[in-house]
GULUMZA-394374 format. One record per residue: residue number from 1; chain; x, y, z of N, C-alpha, C, CB in turn. Coordinates in steps of 0.05 Angstrom, whole numbers, padded with zeros to 5 digits. Atoms other than C-alpha are relative to their C-alpha. Glycine has a CB too. Example, Ala and Ser with C-alpha at 12.3 -4.5 7.8 and 13.67 -1.06 7.14 Angstrom:
# GULUMZA-394374
[1,'A',[00018,-00024,00000],[00246,-00090,00156],[00018,00024,00000],[-00020,00001,00025]] [2,'A',[-00016,-00024,-00001],[00273,-00021,00143],[-00015,00022,00014],[00009,00009,-00029]] 
//
This chain:
# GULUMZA-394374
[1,'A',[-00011,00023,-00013],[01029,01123,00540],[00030,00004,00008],[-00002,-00024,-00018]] [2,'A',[-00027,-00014,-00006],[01095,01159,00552],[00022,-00007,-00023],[00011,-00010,00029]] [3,'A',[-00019,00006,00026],[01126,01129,00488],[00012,00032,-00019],[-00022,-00022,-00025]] [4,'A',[-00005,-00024,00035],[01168,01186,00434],[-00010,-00003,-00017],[00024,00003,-00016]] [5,'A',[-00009,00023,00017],[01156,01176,00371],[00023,00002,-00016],[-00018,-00009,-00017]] [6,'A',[-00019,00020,00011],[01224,01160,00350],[00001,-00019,00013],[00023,00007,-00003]] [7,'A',[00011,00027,-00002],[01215,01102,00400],[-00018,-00005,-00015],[-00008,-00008,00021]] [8,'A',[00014,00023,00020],[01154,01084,00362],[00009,-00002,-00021],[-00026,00001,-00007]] [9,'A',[-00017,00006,00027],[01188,01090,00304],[00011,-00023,-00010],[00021,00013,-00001]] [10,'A',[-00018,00021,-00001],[01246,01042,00323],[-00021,-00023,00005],[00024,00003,00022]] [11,'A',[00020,00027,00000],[01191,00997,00348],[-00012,-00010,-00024],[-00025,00003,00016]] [12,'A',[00004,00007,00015],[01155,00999,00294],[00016,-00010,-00028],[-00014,00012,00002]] [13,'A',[-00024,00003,00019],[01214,00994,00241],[00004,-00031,00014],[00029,00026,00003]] [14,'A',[-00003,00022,00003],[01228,00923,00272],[-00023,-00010,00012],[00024,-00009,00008]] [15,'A',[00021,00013,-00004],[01162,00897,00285],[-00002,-00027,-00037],[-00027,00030,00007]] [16,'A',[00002,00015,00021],[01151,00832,00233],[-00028,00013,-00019],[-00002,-00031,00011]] [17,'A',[00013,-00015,00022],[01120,00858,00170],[00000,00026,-00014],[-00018,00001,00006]] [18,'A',[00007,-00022,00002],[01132,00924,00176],[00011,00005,-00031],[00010,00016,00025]] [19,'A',[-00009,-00011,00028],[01137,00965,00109],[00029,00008,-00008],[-00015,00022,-00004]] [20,'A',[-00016,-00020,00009],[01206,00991,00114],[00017,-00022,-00018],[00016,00019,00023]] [21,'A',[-00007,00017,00024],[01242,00964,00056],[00039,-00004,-00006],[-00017,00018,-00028]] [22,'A',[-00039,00008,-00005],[01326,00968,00081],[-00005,-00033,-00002],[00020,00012,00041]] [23,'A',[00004,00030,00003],[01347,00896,00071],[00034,-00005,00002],[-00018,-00012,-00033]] [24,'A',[-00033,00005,00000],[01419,00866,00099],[-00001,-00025,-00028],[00017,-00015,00038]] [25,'A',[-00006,00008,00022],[01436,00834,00030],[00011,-00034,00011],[00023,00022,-00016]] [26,'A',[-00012,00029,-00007],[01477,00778,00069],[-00024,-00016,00014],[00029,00001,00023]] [27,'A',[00027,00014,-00016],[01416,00755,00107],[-00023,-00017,-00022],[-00020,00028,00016]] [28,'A',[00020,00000,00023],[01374,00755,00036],[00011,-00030,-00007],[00003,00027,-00027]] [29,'A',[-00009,00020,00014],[01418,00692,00020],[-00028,-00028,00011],[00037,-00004,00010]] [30,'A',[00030,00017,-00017],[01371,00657,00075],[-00010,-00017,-00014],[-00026,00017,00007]] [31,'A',[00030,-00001,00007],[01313,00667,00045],[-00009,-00008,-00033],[-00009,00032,00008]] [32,'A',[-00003,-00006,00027],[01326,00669,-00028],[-00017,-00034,-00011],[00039,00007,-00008]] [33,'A',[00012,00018,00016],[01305,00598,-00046],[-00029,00000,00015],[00017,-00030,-00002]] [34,'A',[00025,-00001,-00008],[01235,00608,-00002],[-00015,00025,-00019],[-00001,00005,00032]] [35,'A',[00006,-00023,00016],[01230,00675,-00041],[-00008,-00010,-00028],[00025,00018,-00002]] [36,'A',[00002,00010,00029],[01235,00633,-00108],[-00026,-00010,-00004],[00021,-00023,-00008]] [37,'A',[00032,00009,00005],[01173,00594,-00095],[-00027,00020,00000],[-00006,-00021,00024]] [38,'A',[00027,-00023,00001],[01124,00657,-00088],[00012,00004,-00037],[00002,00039,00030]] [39,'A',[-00013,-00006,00035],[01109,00651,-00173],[00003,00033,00002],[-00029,-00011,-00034]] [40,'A',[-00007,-00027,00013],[01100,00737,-00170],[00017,00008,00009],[-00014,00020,00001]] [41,'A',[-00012,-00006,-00028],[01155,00753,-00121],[00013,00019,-00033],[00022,-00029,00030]] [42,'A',[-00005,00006,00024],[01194,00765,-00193],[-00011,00027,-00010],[-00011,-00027,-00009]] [43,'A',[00019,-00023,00019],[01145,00812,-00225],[-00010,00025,00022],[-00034,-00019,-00016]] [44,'A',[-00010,-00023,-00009],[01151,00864,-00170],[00018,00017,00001],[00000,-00002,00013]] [45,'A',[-00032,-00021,-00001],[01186,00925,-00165],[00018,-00005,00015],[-00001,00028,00008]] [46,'A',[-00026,-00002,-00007],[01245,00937,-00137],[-00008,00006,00040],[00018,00031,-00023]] [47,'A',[00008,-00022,-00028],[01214,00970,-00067],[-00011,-00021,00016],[-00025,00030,-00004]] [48,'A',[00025,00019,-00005],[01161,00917,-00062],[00010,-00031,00013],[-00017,-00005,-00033]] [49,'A',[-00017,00024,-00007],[01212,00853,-00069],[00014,00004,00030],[00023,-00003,-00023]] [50,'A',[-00015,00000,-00022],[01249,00882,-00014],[-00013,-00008,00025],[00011,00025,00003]] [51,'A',[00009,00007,-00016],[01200,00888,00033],[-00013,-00019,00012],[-00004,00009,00000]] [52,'A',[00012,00039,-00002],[01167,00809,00014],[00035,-00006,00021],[-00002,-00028,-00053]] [53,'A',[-00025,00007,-00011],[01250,00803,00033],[-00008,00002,00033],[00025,00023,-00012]] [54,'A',[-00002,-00013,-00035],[01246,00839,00102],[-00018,-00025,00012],[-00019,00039,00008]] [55,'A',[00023,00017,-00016],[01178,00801,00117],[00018,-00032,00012],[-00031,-00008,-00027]] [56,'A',[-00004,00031,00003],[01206,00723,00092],[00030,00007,00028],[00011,-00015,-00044]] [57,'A',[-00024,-00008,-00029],[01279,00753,00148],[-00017,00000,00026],[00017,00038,-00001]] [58,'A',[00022,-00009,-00026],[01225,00771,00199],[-00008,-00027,00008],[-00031,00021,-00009]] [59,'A',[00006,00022,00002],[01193,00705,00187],[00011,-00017,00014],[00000,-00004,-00018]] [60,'A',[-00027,00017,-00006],[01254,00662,00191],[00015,00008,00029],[00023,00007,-00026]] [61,'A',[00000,-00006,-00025],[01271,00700,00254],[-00014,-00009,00029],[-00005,00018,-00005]] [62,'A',[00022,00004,-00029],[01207,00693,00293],[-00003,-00039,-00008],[-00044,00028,-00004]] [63,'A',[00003,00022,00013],[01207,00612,00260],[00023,-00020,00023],[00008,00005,-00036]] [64,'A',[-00026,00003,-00015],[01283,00613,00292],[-00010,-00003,00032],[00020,00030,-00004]] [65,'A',[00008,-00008,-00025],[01250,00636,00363],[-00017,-00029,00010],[-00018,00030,-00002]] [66,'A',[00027,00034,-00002],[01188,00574,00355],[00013,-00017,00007],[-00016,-00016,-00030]] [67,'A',[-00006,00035,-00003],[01234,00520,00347],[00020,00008,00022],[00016,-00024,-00032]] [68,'A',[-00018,-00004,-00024],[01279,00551,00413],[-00025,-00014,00027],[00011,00041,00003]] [69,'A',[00023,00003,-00034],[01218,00549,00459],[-00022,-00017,-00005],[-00019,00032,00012]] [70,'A',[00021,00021,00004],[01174,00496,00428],[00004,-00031,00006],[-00007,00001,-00028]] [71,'A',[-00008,00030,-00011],[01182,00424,00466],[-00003,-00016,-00032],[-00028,-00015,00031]] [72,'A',[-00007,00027,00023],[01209,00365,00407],[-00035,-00003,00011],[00034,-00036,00009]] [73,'A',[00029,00004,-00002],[01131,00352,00392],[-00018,00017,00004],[-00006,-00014,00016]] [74,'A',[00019,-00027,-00004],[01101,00412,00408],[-00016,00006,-00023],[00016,00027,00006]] [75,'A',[00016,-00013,00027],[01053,00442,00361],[00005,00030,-00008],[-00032,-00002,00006]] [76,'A',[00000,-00018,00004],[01060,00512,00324],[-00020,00008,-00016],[00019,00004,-00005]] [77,'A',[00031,-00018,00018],[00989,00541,00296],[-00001,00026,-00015],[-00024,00010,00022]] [78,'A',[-00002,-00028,00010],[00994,00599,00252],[-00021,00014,-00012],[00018,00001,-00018]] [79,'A',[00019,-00011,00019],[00944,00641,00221],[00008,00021,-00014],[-00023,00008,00012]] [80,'A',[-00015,-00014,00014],[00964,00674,00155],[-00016,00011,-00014],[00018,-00010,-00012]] [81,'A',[00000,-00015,00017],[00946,00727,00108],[00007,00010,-00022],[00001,00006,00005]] [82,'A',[-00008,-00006,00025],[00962,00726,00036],[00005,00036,-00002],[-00022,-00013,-00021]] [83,'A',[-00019,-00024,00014],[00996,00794,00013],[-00018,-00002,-00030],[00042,-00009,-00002]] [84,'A',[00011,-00014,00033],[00966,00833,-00052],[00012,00030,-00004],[-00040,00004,-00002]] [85,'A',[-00010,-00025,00004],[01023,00875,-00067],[-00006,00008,-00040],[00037,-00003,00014]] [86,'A',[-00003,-00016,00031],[01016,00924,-00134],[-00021,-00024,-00020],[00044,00001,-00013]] [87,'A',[00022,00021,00015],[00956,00863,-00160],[00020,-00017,00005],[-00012,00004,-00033]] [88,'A',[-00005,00026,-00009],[01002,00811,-00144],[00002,-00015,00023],[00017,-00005,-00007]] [89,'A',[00003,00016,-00023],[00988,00754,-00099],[00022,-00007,00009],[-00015,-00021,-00003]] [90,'A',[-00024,00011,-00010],[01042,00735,-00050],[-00003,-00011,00019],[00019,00014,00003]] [91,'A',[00016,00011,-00014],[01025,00681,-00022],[00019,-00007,00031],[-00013,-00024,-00018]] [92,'A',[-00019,00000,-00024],[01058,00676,00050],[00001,-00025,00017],[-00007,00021,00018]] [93,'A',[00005,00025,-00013],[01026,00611,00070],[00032,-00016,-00013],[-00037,-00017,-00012]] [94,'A',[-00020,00008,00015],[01074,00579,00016],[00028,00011,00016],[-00004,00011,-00030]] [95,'A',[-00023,-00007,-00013],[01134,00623,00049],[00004,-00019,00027],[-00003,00031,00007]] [96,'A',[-00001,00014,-00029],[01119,00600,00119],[00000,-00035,-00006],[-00031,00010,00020]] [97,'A',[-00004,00032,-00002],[01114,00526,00096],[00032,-00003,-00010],[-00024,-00020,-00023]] [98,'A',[-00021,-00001,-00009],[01177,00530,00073],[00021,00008,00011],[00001,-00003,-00005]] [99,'A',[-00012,-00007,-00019],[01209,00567,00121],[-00002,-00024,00015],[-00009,00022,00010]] [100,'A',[00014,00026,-00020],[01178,00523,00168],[00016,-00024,00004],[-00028,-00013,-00013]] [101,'A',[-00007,00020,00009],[01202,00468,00141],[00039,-00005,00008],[-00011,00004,-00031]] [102,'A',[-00017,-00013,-00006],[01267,00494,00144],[00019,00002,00028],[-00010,00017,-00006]] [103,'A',[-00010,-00006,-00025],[01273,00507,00212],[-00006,-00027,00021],[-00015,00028,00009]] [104,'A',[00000,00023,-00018],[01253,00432,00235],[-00026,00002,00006],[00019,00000,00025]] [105,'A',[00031,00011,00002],[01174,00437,00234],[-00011,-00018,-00028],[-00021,00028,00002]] [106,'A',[00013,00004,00027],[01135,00393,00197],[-00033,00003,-00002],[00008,-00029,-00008]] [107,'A',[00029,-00006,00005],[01062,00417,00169],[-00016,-00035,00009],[-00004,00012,-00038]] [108,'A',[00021,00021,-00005],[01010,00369,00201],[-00033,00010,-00017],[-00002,-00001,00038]] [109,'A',[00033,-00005,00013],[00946,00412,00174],[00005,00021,-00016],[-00027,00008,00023]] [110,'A',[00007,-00020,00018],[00930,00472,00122],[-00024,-00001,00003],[00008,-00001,-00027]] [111,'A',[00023,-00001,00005],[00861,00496,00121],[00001,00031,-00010],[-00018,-00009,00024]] [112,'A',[00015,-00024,00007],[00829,00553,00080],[-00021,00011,00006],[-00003,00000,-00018]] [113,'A',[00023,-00010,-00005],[00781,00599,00108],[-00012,00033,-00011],[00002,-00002,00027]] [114,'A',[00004,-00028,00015],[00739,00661,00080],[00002,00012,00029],[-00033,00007,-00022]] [115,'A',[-00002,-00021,-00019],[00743,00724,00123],[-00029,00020,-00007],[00032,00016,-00004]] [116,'A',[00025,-00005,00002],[00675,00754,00134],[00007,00032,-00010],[-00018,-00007,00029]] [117,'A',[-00019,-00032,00010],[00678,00825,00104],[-00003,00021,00029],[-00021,00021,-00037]] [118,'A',[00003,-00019,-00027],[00648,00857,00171],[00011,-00003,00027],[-00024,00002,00007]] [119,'A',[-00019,00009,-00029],[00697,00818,00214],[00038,00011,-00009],[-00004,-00047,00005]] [120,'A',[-00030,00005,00013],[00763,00828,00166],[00009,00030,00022],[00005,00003,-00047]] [121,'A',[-00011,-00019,-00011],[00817,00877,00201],[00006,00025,-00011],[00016,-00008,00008]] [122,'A',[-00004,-00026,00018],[00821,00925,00142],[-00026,00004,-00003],[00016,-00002,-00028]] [123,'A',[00022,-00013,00010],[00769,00966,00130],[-00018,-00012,-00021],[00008,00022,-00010]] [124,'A',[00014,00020,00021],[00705,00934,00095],[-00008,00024,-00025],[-00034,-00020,00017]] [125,'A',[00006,-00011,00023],[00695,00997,00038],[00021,00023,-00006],[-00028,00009,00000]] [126,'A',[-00018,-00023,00008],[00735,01045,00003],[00002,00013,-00018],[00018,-00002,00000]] [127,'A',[00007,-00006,00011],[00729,01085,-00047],[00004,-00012,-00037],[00003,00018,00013]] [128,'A',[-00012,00013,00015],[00762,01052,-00098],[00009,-00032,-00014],[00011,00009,00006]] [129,'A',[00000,00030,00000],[00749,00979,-00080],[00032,-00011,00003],[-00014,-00012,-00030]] [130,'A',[-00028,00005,00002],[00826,00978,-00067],[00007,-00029,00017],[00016,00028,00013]] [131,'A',[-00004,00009,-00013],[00818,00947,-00013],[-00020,-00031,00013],[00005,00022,00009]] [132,'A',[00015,00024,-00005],[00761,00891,-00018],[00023,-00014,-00010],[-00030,-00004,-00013]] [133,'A',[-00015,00024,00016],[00811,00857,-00066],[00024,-00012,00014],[00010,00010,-00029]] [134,'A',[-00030,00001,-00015],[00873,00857,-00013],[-00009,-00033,00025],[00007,00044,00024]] [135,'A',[-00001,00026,-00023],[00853,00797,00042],[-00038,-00001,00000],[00020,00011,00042]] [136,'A',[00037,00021,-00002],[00785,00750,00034],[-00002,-00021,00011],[-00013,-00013,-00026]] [137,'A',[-00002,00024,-00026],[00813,00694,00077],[00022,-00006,00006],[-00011,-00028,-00004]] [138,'A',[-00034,00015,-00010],[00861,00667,00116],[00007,-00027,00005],[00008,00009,00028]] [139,'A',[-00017,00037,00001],[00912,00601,00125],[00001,-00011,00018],[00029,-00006,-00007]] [140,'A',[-00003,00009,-00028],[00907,00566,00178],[00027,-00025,00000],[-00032,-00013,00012]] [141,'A',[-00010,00021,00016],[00967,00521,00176],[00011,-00014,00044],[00032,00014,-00035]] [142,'A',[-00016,00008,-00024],[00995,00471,00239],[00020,-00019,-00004],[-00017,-00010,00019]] [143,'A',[-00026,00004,00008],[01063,00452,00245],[00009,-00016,00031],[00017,00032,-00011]] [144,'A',[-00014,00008,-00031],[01103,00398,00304],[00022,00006,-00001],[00001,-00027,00010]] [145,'A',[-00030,-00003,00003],[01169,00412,00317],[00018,-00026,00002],[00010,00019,00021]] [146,'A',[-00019,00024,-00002],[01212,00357,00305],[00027,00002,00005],[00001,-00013,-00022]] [147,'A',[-00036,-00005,-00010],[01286,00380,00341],[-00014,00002,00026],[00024,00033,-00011]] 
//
């Protein structure tokens, strides 16, 4: 596609989610009381926290962007993916609500749905079952903007 990859690199390095685990410390202040409400956030390592960090910055970023271009009343629909870092659940719905919240949406719906195993985006076997246990449904959550 004519891309390097150190462009993909850089792309991928700020894409939301991505794994890399740098973290501007002053930014972390943000986030820190949305961070508190995930109960395992806590009982991760050191590597792991950072990168829940990066995500909940990423988050709060693209959250920042919603309420720029979303008409007072508009709706924001999300579909989320709980996190199963190192066996602990991190739950992201919880992040995004209050982020969300945060940024001048308020939650109108939550719904829980299973994820079929031959539809999910990760691989449905592995050798190790590592990976059945990682995502079994997703959040559906909808949010208006009230600014």
């Amino acid at each position: 596609m004519g891309h390097s990859i150190p462009s993909l690199r850089r792309i991928r390095a700020a894409s939301i989610g991505t794994e890399a685990a740098r973290l501007n410390t002053k930014r972390a202040e943000e986030i820190s009381t949305a961070l508190n409400r995930l109960r395992k956030f806590n009982d991760l390592p050191a590597r792991q926290q950072n990168i829940v960090q990066k995500y909940a910055l990423d988050s709060s970023a693209f959250l920042t962007e919603m309420q720029r271009v979303i008409k007072p009343g508009g709706q924001l629909s999300l579909v989320l993916g709980e996190s199963n870092l190192r066996g602990k659940l991190i739950e992201n719905s919880k992040l995004f609500s209050h982020l969300a919240r945060n940024h001048g949406f308020t939650k109108t719906s939550q719904h829980r749905r299973p994820l079929q195993e031959n539809r999910r985006y990760l691989p449905v076997t592995s050798k190790d079952n590592s990976l059945e246990n990682r995502m079994r449904y997703e959040v559906i959550q909808t949010y208006v903007s009230a600014v």
